[in-house]
N, C-alpha and C positions, 0 to 999 in steps of 0.2 A: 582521327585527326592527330598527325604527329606535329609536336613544336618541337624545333630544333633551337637547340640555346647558341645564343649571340658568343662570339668572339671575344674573350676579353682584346683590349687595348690593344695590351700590354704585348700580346703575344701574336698577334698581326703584324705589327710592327714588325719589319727587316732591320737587323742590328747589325752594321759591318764587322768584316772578319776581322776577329782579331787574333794574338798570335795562343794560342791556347797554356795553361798554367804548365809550369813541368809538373811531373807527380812523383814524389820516392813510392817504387814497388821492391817489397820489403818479401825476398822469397820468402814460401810459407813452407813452412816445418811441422812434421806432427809435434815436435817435442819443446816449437815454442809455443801452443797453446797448453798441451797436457805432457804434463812430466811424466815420463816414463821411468821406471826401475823396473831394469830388465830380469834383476835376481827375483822379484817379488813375483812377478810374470812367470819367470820359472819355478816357484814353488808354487805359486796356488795350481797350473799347470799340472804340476808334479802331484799335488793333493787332491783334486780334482782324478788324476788317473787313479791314485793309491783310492778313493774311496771306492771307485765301479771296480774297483779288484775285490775291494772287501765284500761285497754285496755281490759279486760275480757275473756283474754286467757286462756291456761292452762284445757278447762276441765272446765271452768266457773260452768255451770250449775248444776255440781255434786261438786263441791266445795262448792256452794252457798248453796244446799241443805247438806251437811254437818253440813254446820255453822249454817244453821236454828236449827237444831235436837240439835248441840250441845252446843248451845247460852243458852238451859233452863238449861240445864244438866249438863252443868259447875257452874252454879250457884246455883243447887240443890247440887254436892259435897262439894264444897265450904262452904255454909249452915252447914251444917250436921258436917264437921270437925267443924268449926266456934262454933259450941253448943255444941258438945264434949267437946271442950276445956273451952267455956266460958258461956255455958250455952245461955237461954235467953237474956244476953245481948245486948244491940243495939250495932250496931256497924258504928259508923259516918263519912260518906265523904261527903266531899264537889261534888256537880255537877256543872256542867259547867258556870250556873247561881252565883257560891260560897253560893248556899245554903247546911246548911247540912240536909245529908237524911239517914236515918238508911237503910243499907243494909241487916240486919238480919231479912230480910219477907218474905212471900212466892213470887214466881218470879210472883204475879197473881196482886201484888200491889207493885212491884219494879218499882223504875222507867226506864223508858225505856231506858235513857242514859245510864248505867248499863247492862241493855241486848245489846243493838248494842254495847259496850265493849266489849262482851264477842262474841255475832255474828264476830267482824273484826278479834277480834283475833282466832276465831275457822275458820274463810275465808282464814284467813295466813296459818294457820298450815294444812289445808286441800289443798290449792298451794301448798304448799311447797313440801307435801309428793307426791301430782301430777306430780308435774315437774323432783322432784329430785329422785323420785322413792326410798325413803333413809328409811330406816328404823334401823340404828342403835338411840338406843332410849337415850344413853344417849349424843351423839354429835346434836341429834336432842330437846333435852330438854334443851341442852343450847342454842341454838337459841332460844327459846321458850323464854326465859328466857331473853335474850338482845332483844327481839321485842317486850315482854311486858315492859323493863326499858324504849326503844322508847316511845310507848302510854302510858306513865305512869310518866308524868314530876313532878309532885310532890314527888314521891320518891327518884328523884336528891339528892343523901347524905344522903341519909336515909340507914338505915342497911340492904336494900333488892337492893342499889344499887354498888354491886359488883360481880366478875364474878359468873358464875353458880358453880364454882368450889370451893367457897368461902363460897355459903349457907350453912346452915344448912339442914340437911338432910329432914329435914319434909318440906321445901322450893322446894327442889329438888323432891319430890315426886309430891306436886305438879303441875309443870313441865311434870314428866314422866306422870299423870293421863292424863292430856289433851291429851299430845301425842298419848295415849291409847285409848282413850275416840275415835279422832281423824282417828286415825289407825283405829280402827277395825269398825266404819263406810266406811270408804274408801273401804275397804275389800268387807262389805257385798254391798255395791254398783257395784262394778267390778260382785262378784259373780249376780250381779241383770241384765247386759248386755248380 
């Protein structure tokens, strides 16, 4: 035996139409309930890849071979813009020793501190696209871009240390190249399994 319960009053009752309240709809934003900082997002990001490098996680092995292939070939593009623009020029950094060493040669007589430069940070970017599986290129060229400001303490205040959004465009390109460069090794590697 079911009982069924009585109707309030209240709500039996037909109440005429009336004209309904207006309402403020207040678009919603991720960033008006949780503040984001985007720099903090890209370092823990960044430290988050630098540990599965330390520990050799991630895919190590196909990352590693990444950054071998793209250690010469980042600094063959590099080159090449570099003479476009300035020609034969030397182009002078200090190495580790605080010697200066011209950059502008073939990578056959670079010094090596220079290629293992360009090997950690083609290790990073090849983690990073491992783990995060992320291929939007320009949120990813700005990590690139605060991981290279990281290894690159001499640029401290210098006009290349501000965010990615801040470079000049021909800064930012090359950013996206490595990315590219980066990417589509990754690519033909999965294709290789």
């Amino acid at each position: 035996m079911s009982m069924s319960m009585p109707i309030p009053m209240s709500l039996n009752k037909q109440t005429p139409k009336s004209k309904p309240s207006p309402i403020n709809i207040v678009p919603y934003t991720y960033s008006t309930y949780i503040p984001i900082d985007k720099q903090q997002v890209e370092l823990d990001k960044i430290k988050t890849v630098d540990q599965f490098i330390s520990v050799k996680l991630c895919d190590f092995n196909r990352a590693h071979n990444i950054a071998l292939e793209c250690a010469v070939e980042m600094h063959n593009q590099w080159r090449k813009t570099y003479i476009e623009q300035y020609g034969n020029l030397p182009r002078i950094k200090k190495n580790q020793n605080g010697i200066d060493v011209d950059i502008n040669v073939d990578r056959s007589i670079l010094d090596s501190e220079f290629l293992e430069f360009n090997y950690n940070m083609a290790l990073f970017v090849a983690s990073y696209i491992i783990i995060y599986k992320y291929t939007h290129i320009e949120e990813t060229a700005s990590i690139i871009h605060t991981k290279w400001l990281i290894m690159s303490p001499w640029a401290k205040d210098g006009p290349l240390d501000v965010s990615y959004e801040q470079l000049p465009e021909s800064e930012k390109q090359k950013d996206r190249d490595i990315y590219n460069m980066v990417y589509n090794l990754y690519l033909i590697s999965i294709d290789k399994v």
